[in-house]
Rosetta silent file (secondary structure, phi, psi, omega in degrees, C-alpha in Angstrom):
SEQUENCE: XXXXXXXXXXXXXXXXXXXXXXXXXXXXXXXXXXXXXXXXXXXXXXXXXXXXXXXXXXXXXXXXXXXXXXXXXXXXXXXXXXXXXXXXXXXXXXXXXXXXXXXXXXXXXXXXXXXXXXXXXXXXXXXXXXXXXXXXXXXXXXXXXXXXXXXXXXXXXXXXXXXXXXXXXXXXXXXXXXXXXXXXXXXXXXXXXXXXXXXXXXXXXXXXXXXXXXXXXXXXXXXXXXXXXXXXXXXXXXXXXXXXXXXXXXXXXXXXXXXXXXXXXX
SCORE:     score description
SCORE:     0.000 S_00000001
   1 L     0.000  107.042  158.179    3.301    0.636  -28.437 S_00000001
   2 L   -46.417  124.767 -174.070   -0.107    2.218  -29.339 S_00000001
   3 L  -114.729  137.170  166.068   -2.211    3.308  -25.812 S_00000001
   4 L  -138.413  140.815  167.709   -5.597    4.627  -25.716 S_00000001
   5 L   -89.247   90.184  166.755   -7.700    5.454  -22.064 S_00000001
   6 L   -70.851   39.851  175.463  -10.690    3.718  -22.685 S_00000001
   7 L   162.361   90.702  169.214  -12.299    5.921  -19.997 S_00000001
   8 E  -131.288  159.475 -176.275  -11.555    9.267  -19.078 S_00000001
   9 E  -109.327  129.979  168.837  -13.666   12.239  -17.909 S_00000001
  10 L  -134.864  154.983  168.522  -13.589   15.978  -19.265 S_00000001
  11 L  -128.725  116.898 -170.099  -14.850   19.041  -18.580 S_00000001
  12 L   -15.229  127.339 -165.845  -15.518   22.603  -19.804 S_00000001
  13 L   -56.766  -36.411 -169.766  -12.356   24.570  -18.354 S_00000001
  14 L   -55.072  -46.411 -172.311  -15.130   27.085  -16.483 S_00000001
  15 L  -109.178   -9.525  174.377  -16.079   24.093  -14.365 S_00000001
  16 H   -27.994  -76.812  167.764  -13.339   21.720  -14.215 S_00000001
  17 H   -39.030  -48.216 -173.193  -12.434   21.697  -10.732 S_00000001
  18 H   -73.285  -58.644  172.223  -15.315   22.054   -8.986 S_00000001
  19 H   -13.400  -72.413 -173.273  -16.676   19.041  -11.660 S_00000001
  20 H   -58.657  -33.623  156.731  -13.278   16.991  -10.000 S_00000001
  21 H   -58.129  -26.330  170.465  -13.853   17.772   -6.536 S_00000001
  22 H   -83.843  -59.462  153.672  -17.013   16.531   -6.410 S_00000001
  23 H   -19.758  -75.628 -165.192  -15.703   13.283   -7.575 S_00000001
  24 H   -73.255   -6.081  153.858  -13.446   12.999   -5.484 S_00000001
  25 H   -44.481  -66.615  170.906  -16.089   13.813   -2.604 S_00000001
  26 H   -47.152  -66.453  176.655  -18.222   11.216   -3.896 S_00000001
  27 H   -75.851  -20.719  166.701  -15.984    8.385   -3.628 S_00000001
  28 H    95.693   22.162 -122.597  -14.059    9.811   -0.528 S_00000001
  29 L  -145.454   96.128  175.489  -10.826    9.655   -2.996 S_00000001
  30 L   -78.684  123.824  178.123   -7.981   12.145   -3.069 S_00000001
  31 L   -73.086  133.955 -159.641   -7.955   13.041   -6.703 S_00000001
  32 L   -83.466    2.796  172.731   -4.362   12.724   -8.365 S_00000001
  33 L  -122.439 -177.601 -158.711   -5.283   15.559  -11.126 S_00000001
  34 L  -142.139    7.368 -172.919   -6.794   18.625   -9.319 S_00000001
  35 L  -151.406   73.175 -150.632   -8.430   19.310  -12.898 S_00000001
  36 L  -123.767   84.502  159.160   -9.824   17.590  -15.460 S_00000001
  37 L   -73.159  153.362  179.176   -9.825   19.465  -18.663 S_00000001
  38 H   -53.874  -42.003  160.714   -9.074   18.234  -21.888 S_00000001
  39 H   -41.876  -73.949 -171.663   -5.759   20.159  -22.164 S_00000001
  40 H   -53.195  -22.451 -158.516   -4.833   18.677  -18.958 S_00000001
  41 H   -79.157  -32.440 -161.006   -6.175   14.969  -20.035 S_00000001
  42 H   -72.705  -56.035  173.069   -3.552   15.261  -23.279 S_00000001
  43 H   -25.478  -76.917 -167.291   -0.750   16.917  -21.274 S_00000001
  44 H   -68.662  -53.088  169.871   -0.492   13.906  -18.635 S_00000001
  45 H   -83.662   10.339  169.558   -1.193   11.365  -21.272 S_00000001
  46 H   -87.321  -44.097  172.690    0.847   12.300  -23.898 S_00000001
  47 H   -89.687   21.712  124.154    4.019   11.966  -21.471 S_00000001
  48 L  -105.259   14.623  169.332    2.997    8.586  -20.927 S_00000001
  49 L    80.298   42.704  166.970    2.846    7.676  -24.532 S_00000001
  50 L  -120.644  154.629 -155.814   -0.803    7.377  -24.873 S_00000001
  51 L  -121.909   -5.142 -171.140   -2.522    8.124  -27.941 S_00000001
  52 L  -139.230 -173.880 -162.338   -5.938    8.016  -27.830 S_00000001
  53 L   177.333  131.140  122.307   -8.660    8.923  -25.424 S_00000001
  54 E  -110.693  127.835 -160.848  -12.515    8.089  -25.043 S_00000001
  55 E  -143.572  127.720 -149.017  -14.026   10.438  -23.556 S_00000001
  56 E  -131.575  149.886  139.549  -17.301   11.268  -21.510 S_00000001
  57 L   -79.175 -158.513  115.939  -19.898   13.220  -18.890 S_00000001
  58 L  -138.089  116.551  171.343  -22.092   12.503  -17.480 S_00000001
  59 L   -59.880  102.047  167.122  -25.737   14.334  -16.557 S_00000001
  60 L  -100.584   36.625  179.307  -27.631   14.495  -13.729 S_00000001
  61 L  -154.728  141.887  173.704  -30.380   16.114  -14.918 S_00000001
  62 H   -50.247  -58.881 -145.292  -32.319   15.669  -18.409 S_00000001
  63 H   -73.489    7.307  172.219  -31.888   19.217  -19.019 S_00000001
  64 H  -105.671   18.521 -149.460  -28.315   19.053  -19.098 S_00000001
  65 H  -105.351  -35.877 -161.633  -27.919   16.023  -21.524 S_00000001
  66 H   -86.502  -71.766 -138.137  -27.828   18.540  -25.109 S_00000001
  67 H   -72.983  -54.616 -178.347  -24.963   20.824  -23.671 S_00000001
  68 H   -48.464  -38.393  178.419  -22.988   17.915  -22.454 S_00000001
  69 H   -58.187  -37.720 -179.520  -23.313   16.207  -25.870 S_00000001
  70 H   -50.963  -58.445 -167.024  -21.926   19.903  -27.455 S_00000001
  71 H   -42.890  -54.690 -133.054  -19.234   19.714  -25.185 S_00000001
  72 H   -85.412  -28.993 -168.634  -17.912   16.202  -26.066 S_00000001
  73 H   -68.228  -32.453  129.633  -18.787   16.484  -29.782 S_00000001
  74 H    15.638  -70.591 -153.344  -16.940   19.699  -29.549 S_00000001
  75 H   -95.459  -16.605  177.728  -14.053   18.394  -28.035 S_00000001
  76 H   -92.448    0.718  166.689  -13.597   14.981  -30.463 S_00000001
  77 H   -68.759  -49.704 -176.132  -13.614   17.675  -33.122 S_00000001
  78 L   -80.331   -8.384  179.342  -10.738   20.014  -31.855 S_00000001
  79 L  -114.002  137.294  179.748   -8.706   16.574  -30.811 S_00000001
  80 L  -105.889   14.600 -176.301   -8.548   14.342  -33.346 S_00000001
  81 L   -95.314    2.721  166.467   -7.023   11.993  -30.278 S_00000001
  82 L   -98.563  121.999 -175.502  -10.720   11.598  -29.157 S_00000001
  83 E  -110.106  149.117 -167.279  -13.149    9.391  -29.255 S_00000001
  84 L  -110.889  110.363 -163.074  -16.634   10.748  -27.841 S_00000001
  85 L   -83.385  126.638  156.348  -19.483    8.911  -25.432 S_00000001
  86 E   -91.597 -161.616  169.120  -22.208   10.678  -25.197 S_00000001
  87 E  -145.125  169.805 -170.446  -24.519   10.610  -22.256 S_00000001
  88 L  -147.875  160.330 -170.966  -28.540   10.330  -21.733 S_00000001
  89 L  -130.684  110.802 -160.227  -30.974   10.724  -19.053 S_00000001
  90 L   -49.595   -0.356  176.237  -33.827    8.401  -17.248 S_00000001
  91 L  -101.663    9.406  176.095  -36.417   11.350  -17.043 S_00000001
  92 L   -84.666  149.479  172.941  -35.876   11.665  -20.917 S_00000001
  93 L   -74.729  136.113 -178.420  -38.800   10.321  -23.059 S_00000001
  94 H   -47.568  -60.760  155.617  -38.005    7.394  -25.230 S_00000001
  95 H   -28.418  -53.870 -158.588  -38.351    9.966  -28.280 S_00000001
  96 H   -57.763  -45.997 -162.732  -36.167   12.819  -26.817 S_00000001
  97 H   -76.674  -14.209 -179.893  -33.344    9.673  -26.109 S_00000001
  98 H   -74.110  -22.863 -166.816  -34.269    8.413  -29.664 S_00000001
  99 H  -104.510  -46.720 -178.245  -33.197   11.689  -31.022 S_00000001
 100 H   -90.093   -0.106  119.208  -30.217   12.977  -29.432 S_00000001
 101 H   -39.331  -28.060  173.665  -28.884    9.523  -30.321 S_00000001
 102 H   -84.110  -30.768  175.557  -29.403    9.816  -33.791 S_00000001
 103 H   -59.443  -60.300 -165.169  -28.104   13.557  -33.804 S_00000001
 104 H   -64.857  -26.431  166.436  -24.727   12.489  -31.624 S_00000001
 105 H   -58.343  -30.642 -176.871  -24.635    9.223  -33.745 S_00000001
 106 L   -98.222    1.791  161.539  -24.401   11.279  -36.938 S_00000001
 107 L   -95.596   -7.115 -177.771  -21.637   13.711  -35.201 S_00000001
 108 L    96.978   14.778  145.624  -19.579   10.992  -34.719 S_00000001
 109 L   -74.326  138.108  171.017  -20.046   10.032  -31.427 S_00000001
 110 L   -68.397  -33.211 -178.785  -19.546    6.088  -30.736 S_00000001
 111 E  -178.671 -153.719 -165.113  -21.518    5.283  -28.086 S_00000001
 112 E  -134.668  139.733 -159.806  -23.184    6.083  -24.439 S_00000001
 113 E  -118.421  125.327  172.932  -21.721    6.698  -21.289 S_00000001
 114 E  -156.187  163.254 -167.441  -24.160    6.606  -17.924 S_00000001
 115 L  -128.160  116.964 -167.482  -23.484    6.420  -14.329 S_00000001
 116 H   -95.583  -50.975  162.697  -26.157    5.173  -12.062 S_00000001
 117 H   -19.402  -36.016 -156.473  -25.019    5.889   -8.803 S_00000001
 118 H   -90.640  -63.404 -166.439  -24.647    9.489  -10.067 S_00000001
 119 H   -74.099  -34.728  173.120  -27.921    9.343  -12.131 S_00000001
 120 L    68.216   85.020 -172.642  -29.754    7.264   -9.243 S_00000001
 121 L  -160.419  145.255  146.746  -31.411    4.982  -11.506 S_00000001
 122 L   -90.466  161.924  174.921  -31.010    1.255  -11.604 S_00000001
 123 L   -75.547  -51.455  168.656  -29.666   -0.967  -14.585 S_00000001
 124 L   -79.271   22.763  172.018  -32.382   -3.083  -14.662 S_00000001
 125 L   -86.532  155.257 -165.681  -34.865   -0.876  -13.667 S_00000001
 126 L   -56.304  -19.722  169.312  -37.755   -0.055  -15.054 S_00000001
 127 L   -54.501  -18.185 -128.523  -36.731    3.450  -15.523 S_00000001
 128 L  -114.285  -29.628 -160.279  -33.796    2.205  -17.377 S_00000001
 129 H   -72.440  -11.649  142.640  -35.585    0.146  -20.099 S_00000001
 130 H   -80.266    0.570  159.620  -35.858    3.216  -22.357 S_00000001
 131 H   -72.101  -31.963 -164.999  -32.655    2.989  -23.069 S_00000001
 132 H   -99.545   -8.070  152.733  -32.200   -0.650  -24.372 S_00000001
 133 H   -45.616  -69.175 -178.369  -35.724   -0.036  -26.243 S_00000001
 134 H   -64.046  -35.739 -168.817  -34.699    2.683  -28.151 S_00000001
 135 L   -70.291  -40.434  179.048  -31.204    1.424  -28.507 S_00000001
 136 L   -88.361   55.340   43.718  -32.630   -2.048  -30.177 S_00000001
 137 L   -48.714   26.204  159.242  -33.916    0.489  -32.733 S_00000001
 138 L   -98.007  153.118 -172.779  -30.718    1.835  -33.884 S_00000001
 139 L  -113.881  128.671 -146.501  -28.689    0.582  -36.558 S_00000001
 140 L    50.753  169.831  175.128  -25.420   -0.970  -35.578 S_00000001
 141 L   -37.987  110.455 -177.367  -23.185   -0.956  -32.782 S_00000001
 142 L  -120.773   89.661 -171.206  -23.833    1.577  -30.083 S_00000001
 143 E   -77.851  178.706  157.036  -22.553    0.032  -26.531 S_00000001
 144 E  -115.047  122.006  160.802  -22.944    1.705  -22.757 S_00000001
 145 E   -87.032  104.709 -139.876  -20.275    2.277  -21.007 S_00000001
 146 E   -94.281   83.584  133.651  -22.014    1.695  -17.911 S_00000001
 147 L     5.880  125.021 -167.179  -20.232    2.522  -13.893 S_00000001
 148 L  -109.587  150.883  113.578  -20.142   -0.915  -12.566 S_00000001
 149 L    82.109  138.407 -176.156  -20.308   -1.636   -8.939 S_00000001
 150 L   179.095   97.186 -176.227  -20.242    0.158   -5.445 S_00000001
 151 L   -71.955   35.556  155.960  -21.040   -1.636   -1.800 S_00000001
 152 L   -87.264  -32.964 -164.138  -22.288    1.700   -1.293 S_00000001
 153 L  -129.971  154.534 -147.262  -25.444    1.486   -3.497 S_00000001
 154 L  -101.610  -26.605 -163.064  -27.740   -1.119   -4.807 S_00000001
 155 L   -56.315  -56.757  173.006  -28.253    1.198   -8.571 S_00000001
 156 L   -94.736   27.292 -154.694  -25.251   -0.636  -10.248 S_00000001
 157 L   -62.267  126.059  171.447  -24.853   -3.844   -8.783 S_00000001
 158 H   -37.174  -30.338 -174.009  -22.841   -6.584  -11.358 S_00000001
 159 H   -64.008  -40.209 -150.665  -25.927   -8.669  -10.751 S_00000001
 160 H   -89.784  -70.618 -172.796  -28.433   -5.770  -12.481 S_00000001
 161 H   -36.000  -51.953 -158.709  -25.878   -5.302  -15.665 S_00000001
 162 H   -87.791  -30.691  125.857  -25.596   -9.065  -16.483 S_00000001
 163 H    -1.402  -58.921 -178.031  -29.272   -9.296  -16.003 S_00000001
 164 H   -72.711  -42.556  178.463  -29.548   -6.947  -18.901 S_00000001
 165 H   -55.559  -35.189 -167.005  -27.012   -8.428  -20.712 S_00000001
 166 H   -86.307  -85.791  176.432  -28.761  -11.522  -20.745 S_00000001
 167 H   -42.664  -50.531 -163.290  -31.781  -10.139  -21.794 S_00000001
 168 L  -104.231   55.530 -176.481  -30.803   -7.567  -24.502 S_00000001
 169 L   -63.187   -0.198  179.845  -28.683   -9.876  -26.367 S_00000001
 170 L  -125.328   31.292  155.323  -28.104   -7.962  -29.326 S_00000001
 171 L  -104.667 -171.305  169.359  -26.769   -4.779  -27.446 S_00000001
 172 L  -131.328  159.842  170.179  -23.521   -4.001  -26.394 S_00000001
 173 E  -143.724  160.034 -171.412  -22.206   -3.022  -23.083 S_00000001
 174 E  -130.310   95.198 -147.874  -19.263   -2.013  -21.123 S_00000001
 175 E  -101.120  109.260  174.662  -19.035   -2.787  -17.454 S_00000001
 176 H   -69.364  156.981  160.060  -16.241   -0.290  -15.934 S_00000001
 177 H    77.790   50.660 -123.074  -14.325   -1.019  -13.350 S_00000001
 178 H   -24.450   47.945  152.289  -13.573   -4.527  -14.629 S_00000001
 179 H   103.310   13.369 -138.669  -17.240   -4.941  -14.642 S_00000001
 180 L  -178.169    7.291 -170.805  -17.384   -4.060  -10.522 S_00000001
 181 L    -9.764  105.347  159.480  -16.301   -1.266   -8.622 S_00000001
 182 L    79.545  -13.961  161.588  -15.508   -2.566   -4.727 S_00000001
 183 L   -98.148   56.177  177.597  -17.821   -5.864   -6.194 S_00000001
 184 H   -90.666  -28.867 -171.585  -15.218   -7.253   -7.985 S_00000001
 185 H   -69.369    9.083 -163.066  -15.758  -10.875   -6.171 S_00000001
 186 H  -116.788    3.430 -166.087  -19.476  -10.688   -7.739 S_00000001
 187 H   -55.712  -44.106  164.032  -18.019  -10.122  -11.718 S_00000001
 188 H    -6.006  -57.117 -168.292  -18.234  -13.842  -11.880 S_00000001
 189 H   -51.026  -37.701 -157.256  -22.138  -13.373  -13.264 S_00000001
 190 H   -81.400   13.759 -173.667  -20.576  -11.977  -16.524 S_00000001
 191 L   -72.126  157.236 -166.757  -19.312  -15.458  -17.344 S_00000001
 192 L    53.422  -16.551 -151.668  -21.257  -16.376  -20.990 S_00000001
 193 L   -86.701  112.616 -170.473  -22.374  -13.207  -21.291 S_00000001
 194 L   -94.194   -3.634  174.028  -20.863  -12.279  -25.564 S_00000001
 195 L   -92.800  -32.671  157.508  -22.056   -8.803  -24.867 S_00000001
 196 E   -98.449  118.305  171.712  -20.057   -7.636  -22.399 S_00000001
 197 E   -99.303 -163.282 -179.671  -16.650   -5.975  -21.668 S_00000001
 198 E  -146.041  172.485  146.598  -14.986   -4.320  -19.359 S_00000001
 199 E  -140.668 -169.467 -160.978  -12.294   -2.061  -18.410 S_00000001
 200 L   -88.630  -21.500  178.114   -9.343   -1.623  -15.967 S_00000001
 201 L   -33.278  126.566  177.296  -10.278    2.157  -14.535 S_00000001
 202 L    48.790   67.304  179.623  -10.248    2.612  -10.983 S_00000001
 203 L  -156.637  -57.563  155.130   -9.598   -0.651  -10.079 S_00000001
 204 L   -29.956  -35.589  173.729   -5.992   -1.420   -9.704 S_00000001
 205 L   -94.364   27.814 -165.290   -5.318    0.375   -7.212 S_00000001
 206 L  -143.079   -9.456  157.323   -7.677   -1.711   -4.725 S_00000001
 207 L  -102.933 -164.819 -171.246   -6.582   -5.126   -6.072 S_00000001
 208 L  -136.081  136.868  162.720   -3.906   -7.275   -6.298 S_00000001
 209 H   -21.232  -46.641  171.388   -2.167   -8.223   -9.343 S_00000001
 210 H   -76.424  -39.654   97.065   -2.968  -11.605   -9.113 S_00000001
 211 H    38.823  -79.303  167.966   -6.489  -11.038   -8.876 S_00000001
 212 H   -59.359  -46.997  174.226   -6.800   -8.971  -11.842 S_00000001
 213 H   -81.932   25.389  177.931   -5.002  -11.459  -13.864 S_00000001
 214 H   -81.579  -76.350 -158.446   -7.397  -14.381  -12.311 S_00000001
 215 H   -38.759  -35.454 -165.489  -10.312  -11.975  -13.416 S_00000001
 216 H   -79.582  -57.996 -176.308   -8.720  -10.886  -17.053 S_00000001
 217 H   -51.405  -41.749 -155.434   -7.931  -15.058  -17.418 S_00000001
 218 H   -93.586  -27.858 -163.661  -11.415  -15.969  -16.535 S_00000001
 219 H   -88.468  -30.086 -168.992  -13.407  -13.120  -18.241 S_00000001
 220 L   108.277   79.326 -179.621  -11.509  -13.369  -21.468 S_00000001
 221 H   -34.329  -10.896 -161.513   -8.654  -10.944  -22.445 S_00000001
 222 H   -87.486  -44.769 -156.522  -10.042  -10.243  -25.664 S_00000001
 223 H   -69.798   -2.083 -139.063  -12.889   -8.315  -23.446 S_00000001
 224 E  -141.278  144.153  178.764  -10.845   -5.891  -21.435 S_00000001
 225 E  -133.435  103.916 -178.483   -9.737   -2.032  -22.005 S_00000001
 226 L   -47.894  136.911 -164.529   -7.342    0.101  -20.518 S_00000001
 227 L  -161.287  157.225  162.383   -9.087    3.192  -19.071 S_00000001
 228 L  -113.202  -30.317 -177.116   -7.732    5.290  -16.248 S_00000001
 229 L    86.055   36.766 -172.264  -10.319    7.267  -14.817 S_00000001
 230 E   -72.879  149.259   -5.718   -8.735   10.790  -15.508 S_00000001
 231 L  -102.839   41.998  147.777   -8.577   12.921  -13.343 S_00000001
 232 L   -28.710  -91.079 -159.042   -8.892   10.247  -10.826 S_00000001
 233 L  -109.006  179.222 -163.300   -5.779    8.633  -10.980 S_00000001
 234 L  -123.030  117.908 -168.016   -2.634   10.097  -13.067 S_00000001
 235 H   -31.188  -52.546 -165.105   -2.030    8.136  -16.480 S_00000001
 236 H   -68.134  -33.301  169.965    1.357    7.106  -15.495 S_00000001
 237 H   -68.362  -35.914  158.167    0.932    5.557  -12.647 S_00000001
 238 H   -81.010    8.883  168.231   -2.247    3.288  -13.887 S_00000001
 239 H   -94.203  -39.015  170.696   -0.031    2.401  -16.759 S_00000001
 240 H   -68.965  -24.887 -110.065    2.739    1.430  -14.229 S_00000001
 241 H  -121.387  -79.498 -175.432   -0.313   -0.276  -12.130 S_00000001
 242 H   -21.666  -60.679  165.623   -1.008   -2.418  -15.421 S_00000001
 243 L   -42.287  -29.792 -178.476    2.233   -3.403  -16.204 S_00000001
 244 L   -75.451   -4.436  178.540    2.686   -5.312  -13.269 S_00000001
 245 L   -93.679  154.035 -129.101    0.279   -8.017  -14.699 S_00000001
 246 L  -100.501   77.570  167.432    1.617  -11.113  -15.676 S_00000001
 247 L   -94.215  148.761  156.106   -0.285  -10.710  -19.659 S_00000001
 248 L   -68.485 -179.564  163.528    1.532  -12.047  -22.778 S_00000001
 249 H   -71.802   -6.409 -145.726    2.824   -9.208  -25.277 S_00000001
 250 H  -112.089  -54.128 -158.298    0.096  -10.335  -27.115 S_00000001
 251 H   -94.943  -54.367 -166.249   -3.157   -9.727  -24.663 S_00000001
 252 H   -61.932  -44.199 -171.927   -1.123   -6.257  -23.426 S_00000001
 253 H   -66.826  -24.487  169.840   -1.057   -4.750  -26.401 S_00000001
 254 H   -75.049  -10.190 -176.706   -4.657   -5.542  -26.903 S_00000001
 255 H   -83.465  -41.803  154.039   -5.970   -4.719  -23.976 S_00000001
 256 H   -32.461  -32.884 -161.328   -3.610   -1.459  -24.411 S_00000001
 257 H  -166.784  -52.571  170.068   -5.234   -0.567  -27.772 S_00000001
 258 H   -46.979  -56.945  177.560   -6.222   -3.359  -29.926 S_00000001
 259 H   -67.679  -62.758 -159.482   -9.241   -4.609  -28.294 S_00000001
 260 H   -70.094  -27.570 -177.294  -10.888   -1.309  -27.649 S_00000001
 261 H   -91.320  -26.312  158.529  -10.425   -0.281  -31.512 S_00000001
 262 H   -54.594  -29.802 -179.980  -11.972   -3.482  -32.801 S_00000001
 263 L   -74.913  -31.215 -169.509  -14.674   -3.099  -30.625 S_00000001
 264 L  -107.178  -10.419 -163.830  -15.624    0.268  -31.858 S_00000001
 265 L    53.797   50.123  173.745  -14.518   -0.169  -35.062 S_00000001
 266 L   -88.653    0.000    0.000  -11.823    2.396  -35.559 S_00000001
């Protein structure tokens, strides 16, 4: 069965660690890779029979938004098992974000990866609105895979995303964390919404089977993407996580693979 991790993180070998430590800091989370380079991302997910990767940064500073795009475009070059997110930044000027979208769009990146909790921006904040400006000048799909949810912080709240969603009806978006970190009881807003998915990263291990498949049942399986969160958690074990939900063969493998390549149009 074809797998792809619709959401893993890598980083330049130089910085890897410290990058993952800091993570795991953030969320208060012992991380199950101790590293998470690309090498390492392949390693662990090749001997759980996954086949594919998208893969992201993220920037907390404008002036770090070009080298992270080198990196990733970089890195879907030397893998051909990658697909690459770029990332963008709320003190960039609606030109500057107009531009290194069209350059990473024309390297063969798919789409945009941003974290607001990280970036300390809201989704529906006014800061935030040169992205879905500029973005409703581009031609064709480009989604955000957005960080969903946190009862630590008010910046990603399900409420702000669906909000957006609602408004910017001819983007696309991607609410991690099935749409909800530690909010999962508020994903409900995303109900109507034809614009948004989600995926399962960093979420599994804080729910209950039943749960997820209420949420997967309610939201629409066609919507939903297997992502792990490397080097959060360690592929095999959110692939074991997965398994336990009560899906047809039919919805796992799409949610497994199917789904995520339709979406992007691989």
């Amino acid at each position: 069965m074809e797998i792809i991790d619709a959401h893993a993180h890598i980083y330049p070998q130089k910085i890897a660690e410290k990058a993952t430590a800091a993570i795991g800091t953030f969320y208060d989370i012992n991380m199950e890779m101790p590293a998470g380079t690309a090498e390492r991302l392949i390693e662990k997910g090749s001997a759980a029979g996954v086949t594919g990767y998208l893969v992201h940064s993220v920037a907390t500073k404008a002036s770090q938004v070009k080298s992270i795009n080198d990196f990733i475009i970089a890195e879907t070059l030397k893998y051909r098992e990658f697909i690459g997110f770029m990332t963008l930044h709320q003190d960039m000027t609606e030109e500057e974000i107009y531009n290194e979208i069209d350059r990473c769009k024309q390297a063969g990146l798919k789409g945009i990866k941003l974290h607001p909790d990280f970036q300390k921006f809201y989704i529906d904040g006014e800061e935030a609105q040169k992205f879905y400006n500029v973005l409703t000048m581009i031609n064709g799909k480009f989604p955000i895979l957005f960080h969903t949810g946190d009862n630590r912080y008010e910046y990603s709240r399900p409420e702000r995303l669906a909000r957006i969603a609602a408004k910017y009806k001819n983007l696309y978006f991607i609410g991690a964390h099935f749409g909800g970190y530690r909010c999962w009881d508020s994903v409900e807003v995303y109900e109507g919404l034809d614009n948004v998915y989600f995926d399962t990263s960093s979420s599994l291990p804080f729910i209950t089977p039943e749960f997820a498949d209420g949420l997967i049942s309610k939201l629409g399986s066609e919507k939903f993407f297997f992502g792990d969160d490397f080097p959060m958690w360690d592929i095999k074990n959110e692939l074991e996580r997965f398994n336990k939900l009560k899906l047809t063969a039919r919805e796992r493998e799409n949610i497994l693979a199917r789904n995520i390549k339709n979406f992007l149009g691989l």
